[in-house]
MDTraj code that builds the backbone (N, CA, C; nanometers):
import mdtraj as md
import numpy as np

residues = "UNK UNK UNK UNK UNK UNK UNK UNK UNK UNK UNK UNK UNK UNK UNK UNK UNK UNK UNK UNK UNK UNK UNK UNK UNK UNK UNK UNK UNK UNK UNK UNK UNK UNK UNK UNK UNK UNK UNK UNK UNK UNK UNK UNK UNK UNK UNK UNK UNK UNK UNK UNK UNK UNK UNK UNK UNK UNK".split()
xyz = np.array([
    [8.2566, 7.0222, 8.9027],
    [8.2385, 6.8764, 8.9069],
    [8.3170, 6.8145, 8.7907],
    [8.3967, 6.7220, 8.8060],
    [8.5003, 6.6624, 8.7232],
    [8.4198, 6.5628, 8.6757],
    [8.4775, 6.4905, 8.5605],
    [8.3740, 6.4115, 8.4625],
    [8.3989, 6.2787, 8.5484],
    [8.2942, 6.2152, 8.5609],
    [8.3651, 6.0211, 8.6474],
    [8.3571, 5.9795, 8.5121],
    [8.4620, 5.9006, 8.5814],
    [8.5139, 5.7427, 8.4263],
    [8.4136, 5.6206, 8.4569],
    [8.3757, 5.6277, 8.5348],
    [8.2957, 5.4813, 8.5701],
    [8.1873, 5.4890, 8.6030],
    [8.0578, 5.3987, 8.5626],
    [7.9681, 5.4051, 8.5668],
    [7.9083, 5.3174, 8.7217],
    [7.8117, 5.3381, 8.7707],
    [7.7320, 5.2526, 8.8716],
    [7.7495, 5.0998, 8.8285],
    [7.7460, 5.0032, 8.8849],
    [7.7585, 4.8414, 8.8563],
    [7.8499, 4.8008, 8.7613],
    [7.9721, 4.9008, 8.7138],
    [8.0884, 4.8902, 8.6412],
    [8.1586, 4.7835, 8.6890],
    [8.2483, 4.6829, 8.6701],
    [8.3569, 4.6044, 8.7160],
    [8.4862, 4.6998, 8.6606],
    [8.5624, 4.6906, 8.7991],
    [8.6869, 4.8034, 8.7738],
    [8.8410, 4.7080, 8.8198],
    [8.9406, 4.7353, 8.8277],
    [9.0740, 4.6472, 8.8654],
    [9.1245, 4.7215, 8.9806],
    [9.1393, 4.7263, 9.0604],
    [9.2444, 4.8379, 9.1787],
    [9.3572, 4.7773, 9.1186],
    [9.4480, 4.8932, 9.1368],
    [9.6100, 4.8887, 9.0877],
    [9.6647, 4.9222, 9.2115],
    [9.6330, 4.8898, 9.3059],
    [9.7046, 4.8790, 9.4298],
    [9.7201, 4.7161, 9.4821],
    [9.5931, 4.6173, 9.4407],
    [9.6080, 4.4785, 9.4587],
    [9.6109, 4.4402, 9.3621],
    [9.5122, 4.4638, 9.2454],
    [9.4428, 4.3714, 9.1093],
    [9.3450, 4.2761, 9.1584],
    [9.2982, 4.3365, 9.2387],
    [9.1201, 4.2729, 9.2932],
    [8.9996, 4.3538, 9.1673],
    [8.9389, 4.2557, 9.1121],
    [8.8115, 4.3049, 9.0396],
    [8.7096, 4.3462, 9.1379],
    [8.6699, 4.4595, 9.1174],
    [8.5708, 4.4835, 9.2247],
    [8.4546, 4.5872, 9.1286],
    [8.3585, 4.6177, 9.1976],
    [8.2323, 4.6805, 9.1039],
    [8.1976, 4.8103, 9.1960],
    [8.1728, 4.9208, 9.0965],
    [8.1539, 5.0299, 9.1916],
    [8.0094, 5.0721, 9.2268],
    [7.9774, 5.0992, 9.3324],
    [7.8612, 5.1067, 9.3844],
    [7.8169, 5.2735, 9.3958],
    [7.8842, 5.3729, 9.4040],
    [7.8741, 5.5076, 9.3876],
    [7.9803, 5.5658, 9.4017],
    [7.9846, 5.7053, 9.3240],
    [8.0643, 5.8256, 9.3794],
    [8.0207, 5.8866, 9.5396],
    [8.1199, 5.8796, 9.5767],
    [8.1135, 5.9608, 9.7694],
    [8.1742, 6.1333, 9.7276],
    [8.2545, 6.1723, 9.6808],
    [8.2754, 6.2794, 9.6916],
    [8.3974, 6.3177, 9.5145],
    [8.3963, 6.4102, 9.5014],
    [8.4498, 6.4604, 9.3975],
    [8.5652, 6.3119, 9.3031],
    [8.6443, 6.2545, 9.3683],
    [8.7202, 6.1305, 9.3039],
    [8.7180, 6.0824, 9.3399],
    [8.6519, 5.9996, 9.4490],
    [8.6370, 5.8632, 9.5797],
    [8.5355, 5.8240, 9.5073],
    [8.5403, 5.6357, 9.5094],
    [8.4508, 5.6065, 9.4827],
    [8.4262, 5.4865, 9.5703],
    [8.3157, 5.4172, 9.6218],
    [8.2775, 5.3340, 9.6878],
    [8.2361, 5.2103, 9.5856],
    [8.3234, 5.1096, 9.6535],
    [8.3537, 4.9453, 9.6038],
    [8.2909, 4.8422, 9.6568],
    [8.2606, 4.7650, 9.5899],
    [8.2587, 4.5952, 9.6696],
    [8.2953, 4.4882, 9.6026],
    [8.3366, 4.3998, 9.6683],
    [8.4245, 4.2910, 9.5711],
    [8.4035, 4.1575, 9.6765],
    [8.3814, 4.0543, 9.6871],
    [8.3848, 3.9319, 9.7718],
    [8.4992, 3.8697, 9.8076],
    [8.5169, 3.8854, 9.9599],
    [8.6072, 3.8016, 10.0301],
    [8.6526, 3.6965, 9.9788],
    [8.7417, 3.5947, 9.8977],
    [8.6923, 3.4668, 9.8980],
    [8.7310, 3.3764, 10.0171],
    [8.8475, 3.4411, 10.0922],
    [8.8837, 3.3734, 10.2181],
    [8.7563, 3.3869, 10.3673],
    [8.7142, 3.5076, 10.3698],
    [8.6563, 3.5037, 10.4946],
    [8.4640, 3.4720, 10.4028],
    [8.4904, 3.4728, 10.2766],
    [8.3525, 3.4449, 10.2288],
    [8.2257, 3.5231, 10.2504],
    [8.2710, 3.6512, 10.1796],
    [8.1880, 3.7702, 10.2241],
    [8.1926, 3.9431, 10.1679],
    [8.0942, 3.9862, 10.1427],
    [8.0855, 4.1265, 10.0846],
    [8.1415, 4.1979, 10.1452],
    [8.2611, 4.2633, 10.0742],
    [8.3760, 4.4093, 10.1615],
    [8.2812, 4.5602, 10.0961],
    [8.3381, 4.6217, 10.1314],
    [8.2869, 4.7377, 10.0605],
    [8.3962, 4.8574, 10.1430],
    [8.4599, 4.9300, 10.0379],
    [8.5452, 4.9794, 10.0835],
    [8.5387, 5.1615, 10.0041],
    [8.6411, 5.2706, 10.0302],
    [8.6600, 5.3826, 9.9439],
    [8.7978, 5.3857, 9.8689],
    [8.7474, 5.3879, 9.7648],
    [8.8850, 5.3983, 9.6806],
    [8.9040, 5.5693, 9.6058],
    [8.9912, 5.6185, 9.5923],
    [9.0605, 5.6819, 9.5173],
    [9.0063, 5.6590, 9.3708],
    [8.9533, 5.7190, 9.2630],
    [8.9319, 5.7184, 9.1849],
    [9.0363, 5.6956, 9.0566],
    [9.1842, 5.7371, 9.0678],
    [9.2958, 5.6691, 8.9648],
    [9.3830, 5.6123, 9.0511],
    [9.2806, 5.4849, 9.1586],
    [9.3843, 5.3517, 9.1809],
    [9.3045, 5.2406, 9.1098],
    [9.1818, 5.2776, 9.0264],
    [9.1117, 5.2080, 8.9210],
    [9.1337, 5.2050, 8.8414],
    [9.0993, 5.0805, 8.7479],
    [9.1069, 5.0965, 8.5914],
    [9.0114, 5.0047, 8.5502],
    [8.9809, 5.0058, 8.4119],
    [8.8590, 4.9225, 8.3537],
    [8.8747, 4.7454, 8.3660],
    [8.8396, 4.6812, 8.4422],
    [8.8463, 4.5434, 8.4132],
    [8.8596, 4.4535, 8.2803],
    [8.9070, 4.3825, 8.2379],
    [8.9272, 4.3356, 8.1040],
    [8.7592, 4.2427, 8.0854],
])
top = md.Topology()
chain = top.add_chain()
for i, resn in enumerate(residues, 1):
    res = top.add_residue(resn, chain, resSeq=i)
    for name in ("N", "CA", "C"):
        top.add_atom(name, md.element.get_by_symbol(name[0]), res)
traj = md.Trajectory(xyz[None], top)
């Protein structure tokens, strides 16, 4: 088991958009499960990310 960088209710950056989003759990060894608010369709996404397409939110 590899060490996670991020904690539960963390705010993180994806470096694939630069959407702030907050992580909701680890799914499997470096995936981690996201949610961040629509602001166009006005609504909770929740998606799996890759664990180094994150970084710490400022």
């Amino acid at each position: 088991m590899s060490r996670r960088l991020f904690k539960k209710g963390e705010r993180v950056r994806s470096k694939i958009d630069g959407r702030v989003m907050e992580v909701l759990r680890y799914i499997r060894n470096k995936t981690v499960e996201v949610m961040w608010f629509d602001l166009e369709k006005k609504e909770v996404r929740k998606n799996r990310v890759p664990e180094d397409m994150l970084s710490r939110a400022a």
